[in-house]
N, C-alpha and C positions, 0 to 999 in steps of 0.2 A: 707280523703281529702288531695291532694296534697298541696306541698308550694306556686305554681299559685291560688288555691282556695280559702287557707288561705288568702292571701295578699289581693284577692277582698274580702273577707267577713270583711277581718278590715277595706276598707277605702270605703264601706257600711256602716258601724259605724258610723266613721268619718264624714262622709256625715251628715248622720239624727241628728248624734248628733249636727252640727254647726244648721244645720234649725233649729232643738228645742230649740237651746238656743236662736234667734231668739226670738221668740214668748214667751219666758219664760224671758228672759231681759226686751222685753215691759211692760209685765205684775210685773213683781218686781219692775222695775222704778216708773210706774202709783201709784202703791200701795204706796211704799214709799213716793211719790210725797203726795198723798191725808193723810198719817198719820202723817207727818212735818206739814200739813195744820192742824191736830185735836189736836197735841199737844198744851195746854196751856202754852202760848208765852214761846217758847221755844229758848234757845240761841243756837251761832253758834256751840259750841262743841258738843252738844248735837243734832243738823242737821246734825252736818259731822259723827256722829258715828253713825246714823240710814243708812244713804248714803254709808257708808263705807260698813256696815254689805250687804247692797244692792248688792254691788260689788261683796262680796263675794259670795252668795248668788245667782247673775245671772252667774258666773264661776261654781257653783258646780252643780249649778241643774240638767242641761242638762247630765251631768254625771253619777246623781243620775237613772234619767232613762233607763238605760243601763241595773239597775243589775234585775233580773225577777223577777217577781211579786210570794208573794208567794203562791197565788191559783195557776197561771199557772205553778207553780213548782210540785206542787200535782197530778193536773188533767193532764192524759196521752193524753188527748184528746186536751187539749190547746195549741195554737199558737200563743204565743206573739208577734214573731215577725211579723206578716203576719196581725196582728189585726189594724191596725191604716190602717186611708183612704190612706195617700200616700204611697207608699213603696219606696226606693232603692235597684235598681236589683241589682243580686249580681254575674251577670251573665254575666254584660257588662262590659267593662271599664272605660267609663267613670267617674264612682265615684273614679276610682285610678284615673286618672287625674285630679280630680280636690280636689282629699286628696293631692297630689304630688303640684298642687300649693300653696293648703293652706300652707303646710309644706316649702315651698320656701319662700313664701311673711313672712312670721312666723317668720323664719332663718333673713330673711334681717332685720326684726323690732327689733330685739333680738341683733343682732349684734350691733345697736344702741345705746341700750340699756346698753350695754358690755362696749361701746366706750363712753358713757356718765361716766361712774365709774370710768374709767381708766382716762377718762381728768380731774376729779375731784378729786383724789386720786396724778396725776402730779400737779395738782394748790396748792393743800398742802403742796405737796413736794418742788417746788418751791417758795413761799409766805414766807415774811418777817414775823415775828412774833413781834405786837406790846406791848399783855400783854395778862393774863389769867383769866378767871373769872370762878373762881371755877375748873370745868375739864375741861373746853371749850377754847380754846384756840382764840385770836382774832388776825386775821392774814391781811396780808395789799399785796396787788400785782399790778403789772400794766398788767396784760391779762386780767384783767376783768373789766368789764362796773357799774354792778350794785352790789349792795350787797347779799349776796349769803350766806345758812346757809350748811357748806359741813358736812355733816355728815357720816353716816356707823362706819368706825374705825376710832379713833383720829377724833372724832369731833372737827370742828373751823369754826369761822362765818369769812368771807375774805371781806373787802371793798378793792374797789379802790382808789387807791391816791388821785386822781381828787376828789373824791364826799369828802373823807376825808376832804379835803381842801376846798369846798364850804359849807360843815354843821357848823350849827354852837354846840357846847358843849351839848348844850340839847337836839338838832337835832338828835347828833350823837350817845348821850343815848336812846333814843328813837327808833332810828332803830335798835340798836345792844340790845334791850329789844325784838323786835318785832322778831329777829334772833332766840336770845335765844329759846325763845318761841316753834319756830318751832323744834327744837331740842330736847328740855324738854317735848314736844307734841310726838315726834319720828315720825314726818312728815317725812323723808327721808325713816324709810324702808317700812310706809302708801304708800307715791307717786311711789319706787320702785316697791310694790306690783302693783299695778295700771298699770304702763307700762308694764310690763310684759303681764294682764289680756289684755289691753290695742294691744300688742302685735300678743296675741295669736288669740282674738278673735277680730282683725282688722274689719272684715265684717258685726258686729254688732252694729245697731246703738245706742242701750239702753247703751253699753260702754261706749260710747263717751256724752250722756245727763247723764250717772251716773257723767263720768269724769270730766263735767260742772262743775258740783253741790257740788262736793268735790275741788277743785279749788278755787271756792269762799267762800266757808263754812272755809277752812281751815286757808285763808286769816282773814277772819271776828273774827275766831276763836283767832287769836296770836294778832291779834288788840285790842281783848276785855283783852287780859293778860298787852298791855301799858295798858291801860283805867285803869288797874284794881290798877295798881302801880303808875302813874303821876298823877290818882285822876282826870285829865280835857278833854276831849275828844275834844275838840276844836283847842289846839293846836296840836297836834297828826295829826288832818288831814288837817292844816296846811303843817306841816312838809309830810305829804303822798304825796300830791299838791308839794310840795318842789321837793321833790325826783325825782318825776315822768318829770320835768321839766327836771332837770340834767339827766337824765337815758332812755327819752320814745324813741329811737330812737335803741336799743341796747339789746341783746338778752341775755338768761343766760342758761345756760345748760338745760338738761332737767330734772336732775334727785337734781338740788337744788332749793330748793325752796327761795323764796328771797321777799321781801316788797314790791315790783312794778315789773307790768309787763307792756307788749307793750299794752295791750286789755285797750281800756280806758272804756270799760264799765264796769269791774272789779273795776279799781278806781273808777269812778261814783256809783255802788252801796255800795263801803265802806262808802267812806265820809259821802254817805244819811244813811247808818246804825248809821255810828257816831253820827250824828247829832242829830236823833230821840230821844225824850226827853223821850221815855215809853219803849224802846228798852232795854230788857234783857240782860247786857251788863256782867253777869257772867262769869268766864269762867270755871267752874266748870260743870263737865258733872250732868244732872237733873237724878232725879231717873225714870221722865214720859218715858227718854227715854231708858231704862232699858226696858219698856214694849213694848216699841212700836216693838223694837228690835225682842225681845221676838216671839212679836206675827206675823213678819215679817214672820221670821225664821219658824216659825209652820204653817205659811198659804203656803211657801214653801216646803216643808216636807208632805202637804195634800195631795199640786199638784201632787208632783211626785210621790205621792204612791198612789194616788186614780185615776189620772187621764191617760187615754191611750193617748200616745202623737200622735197628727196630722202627723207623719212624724213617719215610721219603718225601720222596713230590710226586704227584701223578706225574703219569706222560701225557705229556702238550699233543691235545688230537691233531692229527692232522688239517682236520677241517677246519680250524682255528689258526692257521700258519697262512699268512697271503704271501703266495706263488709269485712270485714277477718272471712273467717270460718275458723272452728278448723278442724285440720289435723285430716283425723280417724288414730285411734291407727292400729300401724302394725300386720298384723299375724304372729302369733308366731311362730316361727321355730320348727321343733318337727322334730326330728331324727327318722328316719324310720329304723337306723339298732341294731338289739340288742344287748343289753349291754352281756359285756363280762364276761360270770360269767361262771364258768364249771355248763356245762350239768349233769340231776340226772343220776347217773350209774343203767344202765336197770336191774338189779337182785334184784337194790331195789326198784326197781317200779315194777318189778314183786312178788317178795316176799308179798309186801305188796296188790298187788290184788290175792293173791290165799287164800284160805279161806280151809278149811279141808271141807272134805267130800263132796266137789260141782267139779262137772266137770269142769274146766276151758276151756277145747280146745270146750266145746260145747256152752258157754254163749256169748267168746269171740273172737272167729276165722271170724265171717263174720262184727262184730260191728266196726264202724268208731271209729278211738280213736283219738283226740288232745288235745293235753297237753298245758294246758293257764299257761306261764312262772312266767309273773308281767301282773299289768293293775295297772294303777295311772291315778287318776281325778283330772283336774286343773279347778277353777272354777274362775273366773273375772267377771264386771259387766256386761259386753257384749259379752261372750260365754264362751263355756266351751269345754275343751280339753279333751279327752281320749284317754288312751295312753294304747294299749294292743301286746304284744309279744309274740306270740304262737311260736310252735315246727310242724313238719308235725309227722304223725303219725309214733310210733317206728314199727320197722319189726314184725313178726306175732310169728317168732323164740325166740325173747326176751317177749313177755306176754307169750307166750305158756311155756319158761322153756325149751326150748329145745338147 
């Protein structure tokens, strides 16, 4: 196959592979969805780690079907790729254009994604430094709106001035608990992960209902760590109500996570979490979800290996495969002139044919005589050489003795 062949057969790949991930995200969402529903009241850390696993889980799957099955690895007769109802030809172009978009719309979301790091990585570098709690540094600036937990390298939670100066003392412990939290949880390289999936698999909608559900789960989750330290859940979403006043109008990067966002239905389901008097407000991951995890993971790992996916690759025509035959081995050169060795001297080729008491000039005067010099036999797998060097016959004067 040429390098035009190749290029369609990869983004054939690429093609089936975004459709199956597709139908492979629905179905890990749903699932996940229904086994958060079977856990015995299970708290937020423990919904955002089954959700998360979700994540990963609808990224890798689609992938996992790629590599061949290993009956059809066996069986010379099998056609994996050609077995599934749809195919992607591989024959036309347009599955390279529309790998060539994904890969552009891909590049632009990425690049986002870049520029979110780098603007958070300048607010650090910029940002006054008010004190340290522990390695965390707590930093104060005026480009930002709400409170913000930066983390990656040299983590530091960054308030702005303003809110600094409208909280009140225990307000301002409270949110910079709720910061920490997110930090100590390693929410930043979780959400990084996320954008990236988030990124790549833009045209999937199970992304963005995973993306929901880890959003809120992780909020719920650093809520339940105040709870777990101020002891009263009351005032806490107080102060969230607080916050969300000072801040609901004002945006914060994408890649920090922070105590209030714009979505008031986000606030709205905290506070009612808060408040709920039976609400599992641990923040300690459950062992229930250890299992559910578990058995996520193995009900994806079934699909991909038992299941033929809705969406393949044509089969590669054959006419489009270039053949390399093997060169036949050359004929072998053989010298046709004889080697140069002195000729026998005729007196001793006649001495040695006269024998006593036989007539020589009557046995040997009318008989053909040739003299075979060398013969050498070459033999190889696929033919064999002989190689023979005679003389023409000597004069009649030199046998005779005369």
């Amino acid at each position: 196959m040429n390098w035009v062949e190749w290029i369609n057969l990869v983004a054939a790949m690429t093609v089936s592979t975004a459709l199956n991930g597709l139908w492979l995200g629905l179905l890990l969402a749903t699932l996940a969805a229904g086994l958060v529903r079977l856990l015995p009241r299970p708290n937020a850390t423990t919904r955002y780690t089954v959700w998360f696993v979700t994540l990963l889980l609808a990224v890798a799957t689609p992938f996992v079907l790629l590599i061949p099955k290993p009956a059809a690895a066996l069986s010379p007769t099998a056609a994996p790729l050609s077995a599934a109802p749809l195919t992607v030809p591989v024959t036309v172009h347009w599955p390279l254009y529309a790998a060539l978009a994904w890969f552009a719309i891909t590049a632009i979301l990425m690049a986002r994604v870049s520029w979110s790091l780098a603007y958070i990585r300048g607010l650090k570098r910029r940002a006054v430094l008010l004190g340290q709690r522990g390695n965390i540094r707590v930093l104060t600036s005026a480009e930002v709106a709400v409170p913000m937990a930066a983390g990656f390298v040299r983590r530091a939670i960054i308030f702005p001035q303003s809110v600094i100066d409208e909280l009140s003392p225990e307000e301002f412990e409270q949110v910079l608990c709720h910061e920490m939290a997110h930090l100590r949880r390693g929410d930043d390289w979780t959400q990084l992960i996320h954008a990236i999936a988030q990124a790549v698999f833009f045209m999937n909608p199970a992304i963005y209902w995973i993306g929901r559900r880890l959003k809120i789960e992780r909020e719920m989750a650093c809520d339940d760590w105040v709870v777990s330290t101020i002891g009263h859940p009351r005032p806490y979403a107080a102060c969230l109500t607080h916050l969300h006043e000072l801040t609901r109008r004002t945006p914060a990067p994408q890649l920090a996570p922070g105590a209030i966002t714009r979505r008031r239905w986000q606030l709205r389901a905290r506070v009612e979490a808060l408040l709920q008097a039976d609400r599992n407000s641990s923040p300690q991951f459950a062992r229930s979800g250890w299992m559910a995890a578990c058995a996520l993971a193995s009900v994806a790992l079934i699909v991909a290996a038992k299941t033929t996916p809705p969406v393949g690759v044509q089969e590669i025509p054959l006419a489009t495969l270039a053949m390399s035959h093997p060169n036949a081995p050359p004929s072998p050169a053989i010298s046709l002139a004889p080697e140069r060795r002195p000729a026998p001297r005729p007196r001793l080729l006649a001495s040695r044919l006269r024998k006593p008491n036989l007539p020589v000039r009557s046995t040997l005067v009318d008989a053909p005589v040739v003299l075979v010099r060398a013969v050498q036999v070459e033999v190889s797998p696929t033919y064999y050489v002989i190689t023979v060097v005679f003389f023409e016959p000597p004069p009649a004067h030199a046998l005779h003795g005369t």
